[in-house]
VOVO-462629 format. One record per residue (C-alpha): residue in one letter; residue number from 0; x, y, z. Coordinates in pm, whole numbers, plus 32768, in hexadecimal, padded with zeros to 4 digits. Example, Ala and Ser with C-alpha at 12.3 -4.5 7.8 and 13.67 -1.06 7.14 Angstrom:
// VOVO-462629
+---+-----+------+------+------+
| r |   k |    u |    v |    w |
+---+-----+------+------+------+
| A |   0 | 84CE | 7E3E | 830C |
| S |   1 | 8557 | 7F96 | 82CA |
+---+-----+------+------+------+
//
This chain:
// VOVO-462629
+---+-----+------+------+------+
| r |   k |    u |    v |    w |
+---+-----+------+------+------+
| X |   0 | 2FA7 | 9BED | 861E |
| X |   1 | 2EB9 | 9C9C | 8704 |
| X |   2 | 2D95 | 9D6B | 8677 |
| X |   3 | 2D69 | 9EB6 | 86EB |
| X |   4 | 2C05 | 9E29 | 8781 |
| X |   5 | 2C88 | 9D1B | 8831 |
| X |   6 | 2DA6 | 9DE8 | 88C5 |
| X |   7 | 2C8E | 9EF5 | 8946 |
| X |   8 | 2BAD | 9DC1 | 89A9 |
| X |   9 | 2CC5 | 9D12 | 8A51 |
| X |  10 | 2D2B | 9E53 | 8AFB |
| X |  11 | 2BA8 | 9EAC | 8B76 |
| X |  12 | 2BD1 | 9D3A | 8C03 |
| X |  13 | 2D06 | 9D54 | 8CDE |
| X |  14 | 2C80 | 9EAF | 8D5A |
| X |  15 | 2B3A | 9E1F | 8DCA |
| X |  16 | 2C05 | 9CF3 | 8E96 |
| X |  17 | 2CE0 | 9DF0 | 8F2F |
| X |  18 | 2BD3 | 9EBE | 8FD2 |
| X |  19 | 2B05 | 9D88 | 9055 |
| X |  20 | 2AFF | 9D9E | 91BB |
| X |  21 | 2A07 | 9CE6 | 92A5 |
| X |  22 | 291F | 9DAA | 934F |
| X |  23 | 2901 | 9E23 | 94A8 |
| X |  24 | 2789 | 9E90 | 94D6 |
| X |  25 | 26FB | 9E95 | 9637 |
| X |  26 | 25DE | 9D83 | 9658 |
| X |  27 | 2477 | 9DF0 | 9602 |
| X |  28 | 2325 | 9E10 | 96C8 |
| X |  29 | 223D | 9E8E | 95CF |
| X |  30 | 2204 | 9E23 | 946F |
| X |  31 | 2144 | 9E95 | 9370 |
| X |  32 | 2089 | 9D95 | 928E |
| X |  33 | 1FF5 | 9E15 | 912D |
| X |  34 | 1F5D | 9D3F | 902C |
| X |  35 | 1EB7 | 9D7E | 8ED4 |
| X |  36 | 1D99 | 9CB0 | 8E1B |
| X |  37 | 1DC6 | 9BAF | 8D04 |
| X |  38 | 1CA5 | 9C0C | 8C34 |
| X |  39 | 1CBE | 9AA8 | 8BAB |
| X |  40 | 1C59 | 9A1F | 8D20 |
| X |  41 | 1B22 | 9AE2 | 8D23 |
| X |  42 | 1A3B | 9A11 | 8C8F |
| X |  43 | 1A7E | 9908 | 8D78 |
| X |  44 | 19DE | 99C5 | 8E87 |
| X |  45 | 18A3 | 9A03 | 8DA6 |
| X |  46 | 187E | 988B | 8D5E |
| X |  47 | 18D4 | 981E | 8E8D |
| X |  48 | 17D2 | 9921 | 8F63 |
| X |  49 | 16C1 | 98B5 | 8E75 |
| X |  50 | 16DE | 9750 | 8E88 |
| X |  51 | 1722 | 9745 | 8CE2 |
| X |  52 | 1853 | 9649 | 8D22 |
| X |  53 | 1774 | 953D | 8DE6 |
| X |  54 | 168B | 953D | 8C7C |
| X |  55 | 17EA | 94BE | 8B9F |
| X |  56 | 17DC | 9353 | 8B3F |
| X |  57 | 1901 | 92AF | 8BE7 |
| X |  58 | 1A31 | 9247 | 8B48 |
| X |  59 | 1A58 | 90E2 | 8B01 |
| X |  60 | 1B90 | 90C3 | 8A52 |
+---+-----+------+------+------+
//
């Protein structure tokens, strides 16, 4: 017996496949490129610019 959530979720489903059609755009000339920072990455940049890295014992293992 179907559940009244799976009937809506199964509905939602078969609503979604009906209205899938491929798309017809024109091709493009321009494009716009954004990025953000990973704050995690800066550091790197730090290290690397101040030659702290090169003082780091190797890894032997």
């Amino acid at each position: 017996m179907l559940t009244r959530r799976t009937a809506l979720l199964s509905s939602l489903i078969a609503m979604g496949a009906l209205s899938v059609s491929p798309a017809s755009a024109e091709p493009k000339k321009d494009f716009k490129v954004a990025w953000s920072i990973y704050a995690g990455w800066m550091p790197w940049g730090y290290v690397a610019d101040h030659g702290i890295a090169q003082k780091w014992p190797k890894n032997t293992a």
